[in-house]
N, C-alpha and C positions, 0 to 999 in steps of 0.2 A: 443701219441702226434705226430704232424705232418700227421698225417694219413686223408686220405681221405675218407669219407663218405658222400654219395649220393653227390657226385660232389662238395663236402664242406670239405676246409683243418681244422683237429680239433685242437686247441691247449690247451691242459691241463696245469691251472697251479697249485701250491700248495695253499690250500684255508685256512693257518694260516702263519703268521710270521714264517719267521727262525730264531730259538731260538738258535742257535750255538751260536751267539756272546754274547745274553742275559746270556747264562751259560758261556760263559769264564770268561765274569764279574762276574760273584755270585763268580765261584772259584777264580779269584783273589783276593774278596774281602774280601773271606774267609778267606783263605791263609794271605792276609799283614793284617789283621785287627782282624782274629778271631771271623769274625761278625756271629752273629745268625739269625735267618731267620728273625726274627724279624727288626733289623737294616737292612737287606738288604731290605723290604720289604718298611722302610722308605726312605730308599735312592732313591728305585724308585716311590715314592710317591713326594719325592720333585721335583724330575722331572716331575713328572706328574703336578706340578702347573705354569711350563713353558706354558703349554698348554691354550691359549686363548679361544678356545673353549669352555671351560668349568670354567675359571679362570678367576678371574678381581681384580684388585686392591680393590675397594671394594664391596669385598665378606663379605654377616654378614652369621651368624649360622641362617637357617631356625628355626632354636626351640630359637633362641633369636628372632628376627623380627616377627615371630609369636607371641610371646607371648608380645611381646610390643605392636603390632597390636589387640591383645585381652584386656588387660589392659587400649588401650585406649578408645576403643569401649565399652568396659562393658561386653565384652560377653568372652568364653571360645575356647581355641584352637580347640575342638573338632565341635564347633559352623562353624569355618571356613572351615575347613576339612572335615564335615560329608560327607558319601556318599548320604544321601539321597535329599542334592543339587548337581544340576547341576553348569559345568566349577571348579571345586574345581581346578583344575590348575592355569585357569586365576586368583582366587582367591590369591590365596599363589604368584602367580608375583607380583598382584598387591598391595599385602601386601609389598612386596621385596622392591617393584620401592616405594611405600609413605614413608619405613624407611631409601632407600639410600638420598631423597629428601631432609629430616627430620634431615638427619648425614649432608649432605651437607649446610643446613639453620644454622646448628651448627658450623660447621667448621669456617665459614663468621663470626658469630657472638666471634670467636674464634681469630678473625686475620689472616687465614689462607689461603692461596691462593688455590682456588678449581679451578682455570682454569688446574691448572695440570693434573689432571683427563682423561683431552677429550683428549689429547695426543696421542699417539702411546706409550703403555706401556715399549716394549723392548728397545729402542731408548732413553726412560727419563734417565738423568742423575740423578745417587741415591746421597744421603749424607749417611756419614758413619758415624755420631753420633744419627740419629733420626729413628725411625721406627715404622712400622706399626705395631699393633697386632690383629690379626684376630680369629674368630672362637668361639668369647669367649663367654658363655653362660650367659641369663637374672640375674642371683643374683650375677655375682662378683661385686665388690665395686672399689674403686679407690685406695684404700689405701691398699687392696689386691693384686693389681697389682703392688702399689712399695714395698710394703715388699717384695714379692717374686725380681722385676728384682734389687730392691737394693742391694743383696747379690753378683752381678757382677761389681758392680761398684756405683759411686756418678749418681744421676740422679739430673737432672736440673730440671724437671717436667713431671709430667702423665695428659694425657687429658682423660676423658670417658666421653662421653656422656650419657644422662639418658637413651638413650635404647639400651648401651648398643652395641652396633654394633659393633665400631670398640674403639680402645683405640690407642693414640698414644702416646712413650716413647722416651723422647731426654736425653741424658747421656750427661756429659759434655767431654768427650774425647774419642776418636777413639777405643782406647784400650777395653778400660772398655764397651764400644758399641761393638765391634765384641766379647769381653769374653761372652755376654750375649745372644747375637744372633746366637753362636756356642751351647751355652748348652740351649738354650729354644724354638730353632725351633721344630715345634712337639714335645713339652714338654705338656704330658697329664696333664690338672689342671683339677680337678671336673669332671673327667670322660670325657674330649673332648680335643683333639693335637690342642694345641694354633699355628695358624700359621703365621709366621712373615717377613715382610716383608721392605726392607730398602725403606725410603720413597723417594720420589721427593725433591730433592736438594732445589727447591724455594717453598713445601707446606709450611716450616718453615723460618721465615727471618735468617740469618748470621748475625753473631757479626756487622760486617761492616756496612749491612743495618741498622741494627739497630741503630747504633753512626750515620749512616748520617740522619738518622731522628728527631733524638736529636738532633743535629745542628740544621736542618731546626727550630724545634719546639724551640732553644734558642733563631736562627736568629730574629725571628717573635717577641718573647716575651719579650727579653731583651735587648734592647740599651745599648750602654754604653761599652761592653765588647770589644770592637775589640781586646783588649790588649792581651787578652787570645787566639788568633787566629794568632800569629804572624810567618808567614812562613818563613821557611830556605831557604836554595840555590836548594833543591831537591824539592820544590814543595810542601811537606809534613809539617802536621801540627805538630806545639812542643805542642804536648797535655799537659794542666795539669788535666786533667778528668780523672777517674778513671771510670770504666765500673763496676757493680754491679751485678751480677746474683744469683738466687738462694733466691731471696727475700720470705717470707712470704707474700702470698698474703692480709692477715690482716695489714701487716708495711707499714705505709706511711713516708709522711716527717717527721713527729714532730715525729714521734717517731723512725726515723731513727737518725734526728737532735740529741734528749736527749741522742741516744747509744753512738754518737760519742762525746755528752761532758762527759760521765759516764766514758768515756774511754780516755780522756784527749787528745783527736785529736786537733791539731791545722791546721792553714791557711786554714778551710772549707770556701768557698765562695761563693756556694750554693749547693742545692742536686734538682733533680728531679727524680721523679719516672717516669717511662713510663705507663702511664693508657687508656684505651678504654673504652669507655663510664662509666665514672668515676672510672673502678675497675682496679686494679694495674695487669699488666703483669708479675709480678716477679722478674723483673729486673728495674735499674736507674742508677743515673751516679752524681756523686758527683765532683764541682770542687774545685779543690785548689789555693794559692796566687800562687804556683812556683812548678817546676818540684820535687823539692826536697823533699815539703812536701806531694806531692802524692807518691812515691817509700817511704818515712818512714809508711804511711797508709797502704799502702800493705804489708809493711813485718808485721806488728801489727798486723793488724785483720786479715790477710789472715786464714779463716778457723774456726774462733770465730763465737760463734751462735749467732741467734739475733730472737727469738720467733723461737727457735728452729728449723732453719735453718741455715745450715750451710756456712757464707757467701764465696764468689766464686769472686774474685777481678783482674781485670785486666788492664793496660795501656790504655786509648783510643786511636787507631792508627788510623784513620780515610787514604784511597788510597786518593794520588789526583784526583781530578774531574776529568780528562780525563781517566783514567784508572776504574770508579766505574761500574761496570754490569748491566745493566739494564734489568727488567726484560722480558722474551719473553712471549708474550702474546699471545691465542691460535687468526690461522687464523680464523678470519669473513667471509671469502672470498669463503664462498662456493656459489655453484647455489643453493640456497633454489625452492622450490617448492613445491606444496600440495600433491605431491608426494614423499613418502618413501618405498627405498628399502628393504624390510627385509629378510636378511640373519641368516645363522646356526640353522634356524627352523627345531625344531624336527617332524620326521617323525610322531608320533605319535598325532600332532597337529593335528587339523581339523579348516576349512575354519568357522566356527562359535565361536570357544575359539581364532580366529588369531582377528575376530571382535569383540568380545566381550572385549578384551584385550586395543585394540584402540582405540572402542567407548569412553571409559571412560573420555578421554582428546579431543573429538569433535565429528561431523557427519562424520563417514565415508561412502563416496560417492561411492565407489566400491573398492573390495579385488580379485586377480587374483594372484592363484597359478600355475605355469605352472606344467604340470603332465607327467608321464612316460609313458610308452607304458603299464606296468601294474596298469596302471591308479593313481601310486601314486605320491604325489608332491612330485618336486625336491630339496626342502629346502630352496627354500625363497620362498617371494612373495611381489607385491607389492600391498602399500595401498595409497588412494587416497580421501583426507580429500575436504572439501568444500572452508575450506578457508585455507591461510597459516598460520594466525595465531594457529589455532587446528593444525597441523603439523608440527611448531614449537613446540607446547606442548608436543606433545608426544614423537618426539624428543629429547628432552631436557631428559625426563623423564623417558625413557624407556632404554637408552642406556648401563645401568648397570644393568640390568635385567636378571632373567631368567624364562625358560620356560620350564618344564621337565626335568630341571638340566642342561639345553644349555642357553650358554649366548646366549645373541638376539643381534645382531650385525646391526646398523640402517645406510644407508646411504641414500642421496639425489639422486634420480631417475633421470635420466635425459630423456626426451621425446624420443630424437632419439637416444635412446639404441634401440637395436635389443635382440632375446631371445639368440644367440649365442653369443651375446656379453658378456652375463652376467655370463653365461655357462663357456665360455673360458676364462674368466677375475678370477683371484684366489686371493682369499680376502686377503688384508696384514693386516687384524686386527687378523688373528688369523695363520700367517704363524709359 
C-alpha cells in the first residue's frame, strides 16, 4: 500500500466488509438473548427490508403474482418462464407492474387512500393499529389470515384481495396490534416468512374521519336535527352518537333496528350505516334522545354479538373544525416530460429487455444507457417516449417494479441535466 509503481502511487484496500462489528453483534445477541443462528439470521433479514433497493412497500410473492397472472390468462407459470422464449425477465416485471396496478384498482375500490404509496417510504408517518401483510402465497383465504392474527388480539377487519398480493390487518387497539406484529413478522405460514409491515397512517381513515363524514352525510340528508349539535363553551360537540365498529358486513339498518328492539334499547333516533357503493364498511353510528341514554347503550351491548360479530361501541367525539387534519395529498408539481429517468437498473439488464419493458405502455422514441470504460452501463438510463401521455403511463405503472430483483426506481428527466450530474446526485429513494 502506498507504494509506488511505474511512477503510480498504489492503494490497496480490503475487497469485503469488516466483519468485527457484524460478530460483536451475533455475540451479544447471543449472549442477552441465547439466540440461534437461525434468529440471528432473521434479525438481519429484517434489516435487510430497510433497504430500498431491493424493498417496496408493495412487494407481492413472485409465485403469488405469477400465478394470478397465469390463472388470468389461461395459461401455466411455466408458460411465462420458459426458457425457450425470449425477455422472460421483462416478462415476470411486467406480470409484477399489471398485479401491483390490479391491488391498487382494488384498494380505491376499498376506500382506501393509495396516494400514500408515491411518498417517500422512511419519512411516511405509520399507524400503530393497521398493517400490511406481505409475502403471502396464491391459496391463502381471508378467514385464514384472521384465525391465525386473531389469536393476538380483537381484529376489526381483514382485507385480501382476490390475487392475493397483499392482505391488510386493522386491530382495534395499539396493544393487541404490536402483540401481533412482534410474534408474526417473519412468521413462516405454508412454507413462506409472512412479512409485515405498519401501514401509512392515512391508507386507512381514523375513528375522527370517519364521525366527520357522518356529519357531513347527516348535514345533507337530515333537516330538522340542529338539536343534536348543540355546542359548549369549548367548541366541541355534546354527542348523543354512538360510533359502531366491527359490524357484519351482511347487517344493515333493519336488522340492526330489530337487535336493538330484541334487546329493549330505548331513546334510538336513528341508526346509519356507513356504505360505498351500496355495500356496508362495517361500521355506523346510532343516535339517541340524550347523553344518557347513549352511555346506558354502551355499557349493555358493549361486546354483545350481532350475526356473530362482536359489537365494538364508542362515544362519538367529533375535534372542532379548526383543529380536524386534513389530509396531505402527494405533490402534482413535478416537471413532467416525455422523458424518464431510470435508475437501480441491474447490471444484468440489456438495452433491449430496458425497451421491451417500456414499450408496452407507448412508442419509445430512443433509450440511452451511458456505459463504463469496460463498456458496461452505469445503472440507469434514460427513455424517451413520443408523447407525454405514454410517459405518464409507464410512470405511473412501473414505479413498484422490479427487474432482476431491483426495484426500478423512475424519476422525471430534466433536459439540462449533464451526465455528471446524474452520477454525483445520489438517489434519496433508496438512501
Amino acid at each position: 500500500d502506498n507504494g509506488i509503481v511505474f511512477g503510480r502511487i498504489l492503494h490497496l484496500r480490503p475487497a469485503y466488509k469488516d466483519l468485527s462489528k457484524a460478530i460483536k453483534e451475533q455475540r451479544d445477541l447471543e449472549r442477552e438473548e441465547k439466540s440461534t443462528f437461525k434468529r440471528f439470521k432473521k434479525r438481519v433479514m429484517i434489516e435487510r427490508m430497510n433497504d430500498d433497493t431491493s424493498w417496496n412497500t408493495l412487494f407481492i410473492n413472485p409465485s403469488a403474482f405469477l400465478e394470478a397472472t397465469a390463472r388470468r390468462y389461461g395459461v401455466s407459470k411455466e408458460d411465462i418462464l420458459s426458457r425457450e422464449q425470449e425477455n422472460s425477465a421483462v416478462r415476470l416485471a411486467l406480470a409484477e407492474t399489471e398485479t401491483i396496478q390490479e391491488t391498487k384498482d382494488w384498494m380505491r375500490e376499498q376506500g382506501l387512500n393509495v396516494d400514500v404509496f408515491e411518498g417517500d417510504r422512511k419519512s411516511c408517518e405509520r399507524s400503530k393499529k393497521v398493517f400490511l401483510v406481505k409475502n403471502l402465497i396464491y391459496e391463502v383465504t381471508r378467514s385464514q389470515i384472521e384465525k391465525l392474527f386473531s389469536h393476538y388480539g380483537h381484529i376489526n377487519r381483514v382485507l385480501l384481495p382476490e390475487n392475493r398480493a397483499i392482505a391488510i390487518v386493522e386491530f382495534s387497539d395499539e396493544a393487541s396490534a404490536q402483540n401481533a406484529f412482534k410474534n408474526l413478522n417473519l412468521y413462516v405460514y405454508k412454507k413462506e416468512p409472512m412479512y409485515l409491515e405498519w401501514a401509512p397512517v392515512s391508507l386507512v381513515e381514523e375513528e375522527e374521519e370517519q364521525e366527520e363524514r357522518k356529519d357531513d352525510m347527516e348535514e345533507e340528508g337530515q333537516d330538522g336535527q340542529e338539536g343534536r349539535k348543540e355546542e359548549d363553551g369549548t367548541g366541541l360537540v355534546n354527542s348523543r352518537s354512538v360510533f359502531v365498529k366491527n359490524l357484519n358486513f351482511i347487517t344493515d339498518e333493519k336488522r340492526l333496528r330489530s337487535f336493538l328492539a330484541e334487546r329493549k334499547v330505548g331513546g334510538v333516533k336513528s341508526i346509519t350505516i356507513v356504505k360505498k357503493e351500496g355495500k356496508s364498511l362495517g361500521y355506523g353510528f346510532i343516535e339517541f334522545e340524550s347523553e344518557d341514554f347513549a352511555h346506558k347503550f354502551i355499557k349493555q351491548i358493549q361486546g354483545v354479538l350481532l350475526d356473530d360479530h362482536a359489537l365494538m361501541l364508542s362515544i362519538s367525539k367529533p375535534k372542532p373544525v379548526q383543529q380536524l387534519k386534513k389530509r396531505k395529498r402527494r405533490d402534482t408539481s413535478l416537471d413532467e416530460s416525455t422523458k424518464i429517468l431510470l435508475r437501480n437498473v441491474p447490471f444484468e439488464a440489456t438495452r433491449a429487455e430496458i425497451r421491451n419493458l417500456f414499450q408496452a405502455y407507448g412508442e419509445v422514441k430512443s433509450i440511452r444507457m451511458p456505459k463504463k470504460m469496460n463498456n458496461q452501463h452505469r445503472g440507469f438510463a434514460f427513455i424517451e417516449f413520443t408523447s407525454l401521455e405514454e410517459a405518464r403511463n409507464a410512470f405511473r405503472a412501473l414505479g413498484n417494479s422490479h427487474l432482476y430483483g431491483r426495484k426500478l426506481v423512475l424519476e422525471w428527466a430534466k433536459n439540462e441535466r449533464s451526465l455528471d450530474d446524474i452520477v454525483k446526485k445520489k438517489p434519496s429513494n433508496f438512501e
